[in-house]
Phi, psi and omega in degrees: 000153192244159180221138158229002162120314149019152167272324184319313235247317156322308159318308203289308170339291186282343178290324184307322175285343169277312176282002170283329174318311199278316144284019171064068185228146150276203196191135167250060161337095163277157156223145166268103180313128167269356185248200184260029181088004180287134202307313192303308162316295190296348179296289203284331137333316194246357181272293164341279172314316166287347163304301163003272164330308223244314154334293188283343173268007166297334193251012190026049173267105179287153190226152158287133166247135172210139178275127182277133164313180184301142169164177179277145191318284208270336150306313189286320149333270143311315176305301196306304189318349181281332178256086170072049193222139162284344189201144162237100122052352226219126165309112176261139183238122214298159169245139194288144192154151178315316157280119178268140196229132133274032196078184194280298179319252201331335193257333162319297172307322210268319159316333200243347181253165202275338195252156161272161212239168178229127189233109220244113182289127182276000000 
């Protein structure tokens, strides 16, 4: 499951953390940097995540956490999702327009990844 600090993306965690439960599954927290590595940032990156972290052992799923360097969200996305993961996860937030779009990072993942994706609208 991917996180980006979102109420979307908090939703999605926890809908992600029931169902690892229910099948005795782990769970791998991404989070992808936009920045360059500043410490400040990165506090708060991991600070996320341990909110995360601290979920998921409320639903008792264990988990991985990991910060993808600065890149675009869904090539960091897809890469990771390539070594072993059954689902990806991810919050989403609908864009207003004649079609429904959940942005770009989300229409990426959804071309390119070999697993299913779940996609949870805040």
């Amino acid at each position: 499951m991917t996180g980006s600090g979102t109420p979307a993306s908090r939703h999605a965690a926890e809908i992600a953390f029931a169902i690892a439960r229910a099948i005795g599954a782990r769970a791998t927290l991404l989070f992808v940097s936009r920045q360059a590595g500043r410490s400040r940032t990165l506090r708060g990156e991991e600070s996320m995540l341990k909110d995360l972290s601290d979920l998921a052992e409320r639903y008792t799923v264990p988990v991985i956490t990991r910060i993808s360097q600065r890149g675009a969200a869904a090539e960091a996305i897809l890469g990771e999702s390539k070594t072993n993961y059954d689902m990806i996860v991810m919050g989403v937030s609908p864009r207003p327009g004649d079609d429904l779009f959940f942005g770009y990072t989300a229409s990426a993942v959804l071309k390119d990844a070999k697993q299913p994706i779940l996609l949870i609208a805040s």
